[in-house]
C-alpha positions in Angstrom: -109.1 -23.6 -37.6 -105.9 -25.7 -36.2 -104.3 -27.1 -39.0 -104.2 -30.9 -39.5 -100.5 -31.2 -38.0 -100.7 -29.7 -34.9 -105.0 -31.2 -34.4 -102.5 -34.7 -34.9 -100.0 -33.4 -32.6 -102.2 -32.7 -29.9 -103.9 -36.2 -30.5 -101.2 -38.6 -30.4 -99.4 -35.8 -27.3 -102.4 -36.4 -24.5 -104.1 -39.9 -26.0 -103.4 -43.3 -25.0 -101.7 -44.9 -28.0 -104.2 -48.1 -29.0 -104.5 -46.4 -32.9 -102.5 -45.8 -35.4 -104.4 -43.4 -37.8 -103.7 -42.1 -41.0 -102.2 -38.6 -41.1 -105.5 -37.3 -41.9 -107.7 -35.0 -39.9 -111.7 -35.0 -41.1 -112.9 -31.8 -40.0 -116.5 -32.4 -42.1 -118.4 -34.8 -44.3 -121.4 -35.2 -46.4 -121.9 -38.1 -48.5 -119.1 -40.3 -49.6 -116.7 -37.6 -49.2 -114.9 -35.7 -46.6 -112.5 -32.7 -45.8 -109.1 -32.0 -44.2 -108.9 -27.9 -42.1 -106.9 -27.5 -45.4 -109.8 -27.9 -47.8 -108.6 -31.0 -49.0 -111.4 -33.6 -50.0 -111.0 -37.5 -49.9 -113.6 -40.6 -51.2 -114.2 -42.1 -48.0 -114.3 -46.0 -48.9 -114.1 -47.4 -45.7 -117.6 -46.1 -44.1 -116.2 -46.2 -40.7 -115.6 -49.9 -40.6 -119.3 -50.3 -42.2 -121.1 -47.9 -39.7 -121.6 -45.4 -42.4 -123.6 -47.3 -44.6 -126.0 -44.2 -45.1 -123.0 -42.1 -45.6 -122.0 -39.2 -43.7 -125.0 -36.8 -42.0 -127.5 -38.8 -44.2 -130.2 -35.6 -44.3 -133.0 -37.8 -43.0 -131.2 -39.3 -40.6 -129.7 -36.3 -39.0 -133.4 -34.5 -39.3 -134.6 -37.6 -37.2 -132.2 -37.1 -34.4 -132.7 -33.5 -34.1 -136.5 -33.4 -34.1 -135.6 -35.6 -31.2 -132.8 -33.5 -29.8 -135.8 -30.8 -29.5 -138.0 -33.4 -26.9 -135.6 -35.9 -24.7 -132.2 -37.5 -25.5 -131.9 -39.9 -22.4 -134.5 -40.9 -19.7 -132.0 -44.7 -18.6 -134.6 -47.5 -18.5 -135.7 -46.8 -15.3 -138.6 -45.0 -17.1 -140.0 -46.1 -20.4 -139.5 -43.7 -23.4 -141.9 -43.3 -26.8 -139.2 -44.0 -29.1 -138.0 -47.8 -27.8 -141.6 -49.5 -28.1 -141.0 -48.3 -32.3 -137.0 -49.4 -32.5 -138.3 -52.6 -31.5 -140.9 -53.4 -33.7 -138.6 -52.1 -36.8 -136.0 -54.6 -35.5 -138.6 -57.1 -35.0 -139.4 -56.9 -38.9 -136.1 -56.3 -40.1 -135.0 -59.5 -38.1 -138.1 -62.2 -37.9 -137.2 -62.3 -34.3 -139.4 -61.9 -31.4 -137.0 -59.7 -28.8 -134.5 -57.2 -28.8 -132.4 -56.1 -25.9 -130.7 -52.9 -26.8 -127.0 -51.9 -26.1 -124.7 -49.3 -27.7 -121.7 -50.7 -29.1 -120.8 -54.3 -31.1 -118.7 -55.1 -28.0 -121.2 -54.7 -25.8 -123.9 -56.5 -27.9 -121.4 -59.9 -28.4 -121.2 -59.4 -24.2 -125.1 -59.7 -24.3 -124.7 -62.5 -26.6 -122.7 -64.5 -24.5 -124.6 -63.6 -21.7 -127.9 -64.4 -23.5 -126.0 -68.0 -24.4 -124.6 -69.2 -21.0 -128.0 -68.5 -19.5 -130.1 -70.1 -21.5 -127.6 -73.2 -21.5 -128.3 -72.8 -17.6 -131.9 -72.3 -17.4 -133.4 -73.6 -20.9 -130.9 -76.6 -21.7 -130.0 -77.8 -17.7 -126.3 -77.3 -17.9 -124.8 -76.5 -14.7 -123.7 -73.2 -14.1 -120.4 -72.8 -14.8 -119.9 -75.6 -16.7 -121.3 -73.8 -20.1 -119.1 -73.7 -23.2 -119.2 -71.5 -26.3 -117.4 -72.3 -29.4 -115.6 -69.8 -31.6 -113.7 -69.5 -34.6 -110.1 -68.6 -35.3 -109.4 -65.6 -37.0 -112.6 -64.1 -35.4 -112.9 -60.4 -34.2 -115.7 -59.7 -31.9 -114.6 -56.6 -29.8 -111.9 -56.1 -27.3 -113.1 -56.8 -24.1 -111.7 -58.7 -21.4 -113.7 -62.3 -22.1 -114.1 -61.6 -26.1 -109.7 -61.3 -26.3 -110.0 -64.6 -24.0 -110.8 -66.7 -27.2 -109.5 -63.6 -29.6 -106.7 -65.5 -31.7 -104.7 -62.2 -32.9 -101.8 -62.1 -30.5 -101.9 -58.1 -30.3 -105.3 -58.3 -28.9 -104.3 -61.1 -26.1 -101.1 -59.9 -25.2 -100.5 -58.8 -21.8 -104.7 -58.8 -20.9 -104.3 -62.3 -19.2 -106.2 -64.3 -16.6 -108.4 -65.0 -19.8 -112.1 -66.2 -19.1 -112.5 -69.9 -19.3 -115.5 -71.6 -21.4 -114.7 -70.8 -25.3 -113.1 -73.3 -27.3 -111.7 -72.7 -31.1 -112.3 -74.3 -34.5 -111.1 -73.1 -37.8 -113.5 -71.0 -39.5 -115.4 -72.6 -42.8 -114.8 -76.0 -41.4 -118.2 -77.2 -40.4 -117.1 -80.7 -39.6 -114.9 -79.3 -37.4 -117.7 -77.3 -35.3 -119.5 -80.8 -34.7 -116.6 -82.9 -33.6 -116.0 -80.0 -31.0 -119.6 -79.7 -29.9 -119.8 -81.2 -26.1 -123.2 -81.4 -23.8 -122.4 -78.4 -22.0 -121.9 -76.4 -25.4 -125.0 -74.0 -25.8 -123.4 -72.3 -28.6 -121.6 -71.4 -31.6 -120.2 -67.4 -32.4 -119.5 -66.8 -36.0 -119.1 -64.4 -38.2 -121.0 -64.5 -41.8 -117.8 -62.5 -43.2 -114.7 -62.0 -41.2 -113.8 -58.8 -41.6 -111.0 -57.9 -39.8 -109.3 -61.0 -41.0 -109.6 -59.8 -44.2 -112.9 -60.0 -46.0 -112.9 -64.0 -45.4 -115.7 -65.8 -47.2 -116.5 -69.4 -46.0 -117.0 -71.9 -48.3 -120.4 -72.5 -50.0 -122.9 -74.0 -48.1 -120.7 -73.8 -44.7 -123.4 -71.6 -42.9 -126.3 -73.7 -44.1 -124.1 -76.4 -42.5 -123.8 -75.0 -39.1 -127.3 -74.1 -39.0 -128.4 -78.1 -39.5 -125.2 -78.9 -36.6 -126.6 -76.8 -34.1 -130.6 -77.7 -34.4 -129.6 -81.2 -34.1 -127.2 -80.7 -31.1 -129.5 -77.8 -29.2 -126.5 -75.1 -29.3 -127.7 -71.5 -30.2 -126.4 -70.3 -33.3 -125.3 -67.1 -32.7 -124.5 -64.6 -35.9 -121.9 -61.7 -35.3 -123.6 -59.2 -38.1 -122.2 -55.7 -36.4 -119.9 -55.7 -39.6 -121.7 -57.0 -42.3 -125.5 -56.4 -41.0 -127.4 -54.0 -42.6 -127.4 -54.7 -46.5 -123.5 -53.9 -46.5 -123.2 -57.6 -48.5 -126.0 -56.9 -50.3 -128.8 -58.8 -48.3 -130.3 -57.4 -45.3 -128.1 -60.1 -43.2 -125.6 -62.1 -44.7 -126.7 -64.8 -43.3 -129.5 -64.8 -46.0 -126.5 -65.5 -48.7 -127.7 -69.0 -47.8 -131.0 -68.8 -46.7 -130.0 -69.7 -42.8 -131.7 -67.6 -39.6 -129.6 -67.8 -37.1 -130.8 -67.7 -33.3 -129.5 -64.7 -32.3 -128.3 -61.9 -34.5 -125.8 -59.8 -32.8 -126.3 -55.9 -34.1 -124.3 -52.5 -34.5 -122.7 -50.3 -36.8 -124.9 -49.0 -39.2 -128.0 -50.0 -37.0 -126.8 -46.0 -36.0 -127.1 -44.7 -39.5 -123.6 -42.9 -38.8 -125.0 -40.4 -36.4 -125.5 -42.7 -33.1 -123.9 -45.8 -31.4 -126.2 -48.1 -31.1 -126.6 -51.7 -31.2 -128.8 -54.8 -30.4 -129.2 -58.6 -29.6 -132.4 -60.1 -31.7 -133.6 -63.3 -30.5 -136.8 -65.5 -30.1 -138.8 -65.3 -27.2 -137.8 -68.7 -25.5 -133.9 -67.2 -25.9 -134.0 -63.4 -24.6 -136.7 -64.3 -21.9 -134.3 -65.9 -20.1 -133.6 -62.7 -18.7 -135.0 -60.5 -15.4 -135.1 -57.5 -13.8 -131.2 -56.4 -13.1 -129.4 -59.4 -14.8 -128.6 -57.5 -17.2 -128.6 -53.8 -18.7 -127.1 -50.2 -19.8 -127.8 -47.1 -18.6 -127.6 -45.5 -22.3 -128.6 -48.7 -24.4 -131.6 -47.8 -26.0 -131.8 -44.3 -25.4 -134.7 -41.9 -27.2 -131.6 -40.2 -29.4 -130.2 -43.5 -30.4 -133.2 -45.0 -31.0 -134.7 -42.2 -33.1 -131.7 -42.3 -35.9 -132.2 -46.2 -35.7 -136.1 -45.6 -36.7 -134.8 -43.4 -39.4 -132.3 -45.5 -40.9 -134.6 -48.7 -41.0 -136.7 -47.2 -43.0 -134.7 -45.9 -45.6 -133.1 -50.0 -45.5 -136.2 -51.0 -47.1 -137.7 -47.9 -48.7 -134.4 -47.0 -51.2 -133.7 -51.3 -51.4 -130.3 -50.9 -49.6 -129.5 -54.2 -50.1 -130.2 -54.2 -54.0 -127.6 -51.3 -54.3 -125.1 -52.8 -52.1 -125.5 -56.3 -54.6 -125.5 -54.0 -57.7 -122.8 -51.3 -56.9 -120.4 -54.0 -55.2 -120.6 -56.3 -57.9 -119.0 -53.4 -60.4 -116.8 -52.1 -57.9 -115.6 -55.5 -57.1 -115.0 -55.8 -61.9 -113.3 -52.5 -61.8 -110.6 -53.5 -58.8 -109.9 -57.1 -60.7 -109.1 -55.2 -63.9 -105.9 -53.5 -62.1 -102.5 -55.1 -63.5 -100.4 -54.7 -60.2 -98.2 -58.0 -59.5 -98.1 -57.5 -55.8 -102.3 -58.2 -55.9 -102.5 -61.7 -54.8 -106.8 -62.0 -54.6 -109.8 -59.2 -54.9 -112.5 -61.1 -53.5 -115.5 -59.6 -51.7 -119.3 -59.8 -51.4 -121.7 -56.4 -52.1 -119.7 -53.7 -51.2 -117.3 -55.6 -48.7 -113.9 -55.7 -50.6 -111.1 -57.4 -49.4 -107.7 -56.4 -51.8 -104.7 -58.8 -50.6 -101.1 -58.2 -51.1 -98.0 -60.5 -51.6 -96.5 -57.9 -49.5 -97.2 -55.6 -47.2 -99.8 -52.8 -48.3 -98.8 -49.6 -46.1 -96.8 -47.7 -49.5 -100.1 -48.5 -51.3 -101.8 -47.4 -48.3 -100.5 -43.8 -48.5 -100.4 -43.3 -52.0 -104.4 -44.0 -51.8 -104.4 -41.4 -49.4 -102.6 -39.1 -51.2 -105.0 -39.6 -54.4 -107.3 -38.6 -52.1 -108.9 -42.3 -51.1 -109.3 -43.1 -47.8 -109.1 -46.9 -47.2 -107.3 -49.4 -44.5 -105.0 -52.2 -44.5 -105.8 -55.3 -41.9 -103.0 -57.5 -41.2 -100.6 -55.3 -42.9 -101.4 -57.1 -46.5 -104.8 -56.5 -47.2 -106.7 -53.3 -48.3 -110.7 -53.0 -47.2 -113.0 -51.3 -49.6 -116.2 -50.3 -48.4 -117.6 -47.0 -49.8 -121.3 -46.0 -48.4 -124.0 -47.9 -49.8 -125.2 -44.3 -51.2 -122.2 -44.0 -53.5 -123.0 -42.8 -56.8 -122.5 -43.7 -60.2 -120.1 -41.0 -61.0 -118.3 -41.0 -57.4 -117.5 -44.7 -57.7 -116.1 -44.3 -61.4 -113.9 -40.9 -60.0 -112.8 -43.1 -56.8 -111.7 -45.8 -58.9 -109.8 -43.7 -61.5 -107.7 -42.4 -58.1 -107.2 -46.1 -56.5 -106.2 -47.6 -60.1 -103.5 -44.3 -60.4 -102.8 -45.3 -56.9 -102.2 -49.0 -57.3 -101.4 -49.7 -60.8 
């Protein structure tokens, strides 16, 4: 086995440079925890930006997949397969909407979403093509493609991508009033996120989702919820939407939709929304393939069979105590919602950053000042009190 240096050495030699990782090299995982070609073992409390929710090579999960491995992994949707007829009606149940349309990443399933939007503003709400407008927040992340940048407000994501796509506008996020003053009669909807997670585990006011809910049935825009971070029971409901009650029209899926073993992801929609679509307007070769599909199955079920959200509420809630308790004057807030923990700094984090890594907690800073936790929702007892004996060494 390479050793960790020289696996890093070839990495950052012959790849294109859009990461900065962590000098650490994860050569296998189980669990909550993973290990360096040395031997050394980390808490991994960052669940691959919330795709691990199951943990790493959740036994079920993986046993899923490679029953299917043993029949067929991809047939395109030229043909039909037996395993997309089932992802749909677990999505169906999990969502209390009508349609899916399948994809495999959150970028691509925000593209769908747009997609889905514009359309429906064209052939459901008689705007004229081209003429549609979608309204976004600032401080959003929603992918990194060419038209989600276009209204991205990070200046690292924007810079140098330019001609941007026309037909987004911007409005702080929380701010409700300001969502209905910038609501015009060609808007036919409204991206948000629940939580913003890469801007650092911001909650919106109380009530603000319930609010935007009421804005958009009275105006006729689609409400259109990005859950790829926070879907899932990560915030300890299924959807955190359900924090206040609200349904969104669309739910935009990902992450741990996978159960950490396949990309996957999905738009879930009402009829009168997703049939806006026809034969070759829209598609992926790989989105909902049998392989995909099967961990999906897999993974739904354990969602409601172990009550995933209930231990996300439970275990978040003490995590959440625990990381308050720390006396460290550089902590400015700990504010987060299940287990989605946003730690911010009057500084920036990065010497907190490695010596978390080198008490063998594997984390991440966004914008330089803030620390995510978000451990798998399988996270035990024991592992979450070991984890948080290493962060308080590391940040006390």
């Amino acid at each position: 086995m390479p050793s960790s240096t020289s696996i890093i050495e070839k990495a950052e030699r012959l790849g294109a440079h859009n990461y900065r990782p962590k000098a650490v090299v994860i050569e296998r995982a189980e669990g909550c925890m993973v290990y360096d070609p040395e031997g050394r073992c980390y808490y991994d409390m960052l669940s691959a930006y919330s795709a691990l929710n199951f943990g790493h090579r959740h036994p079920e999960i993986v046993q899923a997949a490679v029953e299917q491995l043993g029949k067929v992994t991809l047939t395109s949707r030229a043909f039909h397969n037996v395993v997309l007829g089932d992802f749909y009606e677990k999505l169906c149940g999990l969502t209390g909407k009508q349609m899916i349309l399948p994809m495999n990443t959150g970028a691509e399933a925000v593209e769908t979403a747009l997609k889905t939007a514009r359309r429906w503003g064209a052939f459901v709400k008689g705007i004229e093509d081209g003429k549609q407008e979608i309204i976004t927040c600032a401080g959003n992340f929603h992918g990194r493609t060419i038209s989600i940048v276009s209204f991205s407000t990070d200046p690292d994501s924007r810079s140098g991508f330019a001609p941007y796509t026309p037909g987004f506008g911007t409005v702080p996020y929380g701010d409700a009033d300001a969502l209905e003053a910038a609501i015009t009669k060609d808007t036919v909807a409204f991206l948000v996120e629940p939580i913003q997670g890469e801007a650092g585990i911001i909650i919106p006011p109380v009530g603000y989702l319930t609010k935007v809910r009421k804005i958009c049935t009275k105006h006729n825009v689609l409400m259109v919820a990005d859950e790829v971070q926070t879907g899932f029971a990560r915030t300890g409901r299924m959807f955190a939407c359900e924090h206040e009650g609200v349904q969104p029209d669309i739910y935009v899926l990902g992450k741990a939709l996978g159960g950490g073993v396949m990309p996957i992801s999905a738009v879930a929609a009402d009829r009168d929304v997703l049939d806006v679509f026809t034969p070759g307007s829209h598609g992926s070769t790989f989105g909902g393939n049998p392989l995909a599909c099967a961990a999906a199955i897999k993974a739904m079920e354990l969602l409601l069979r172990d009550d995933y959200p209930r231990m996300a509420e439970e275990k978040g809630a003490y995590i959440l105590e625990r990381l308050c308790e720390i006396k460290n004057d550089d902590i400015f807030e700990v504010r987060g919602r299940g287990l989605l923990i946003g730690m911010e700094f009057k500084k920036p984090a990065a010497d907190y950053m490695k010596k978390l890594v080198s008490n063998g907690v594997l984390a991440k800073e966004t914008h330089e000042n803030i620390i995510r936790f978000a451990p798998p929702i399988v996270i035990t007892k024991d592992e979450m009190d070991d984890a948080l004996e290493r962060v308080q060494t590391a940040l006390a």
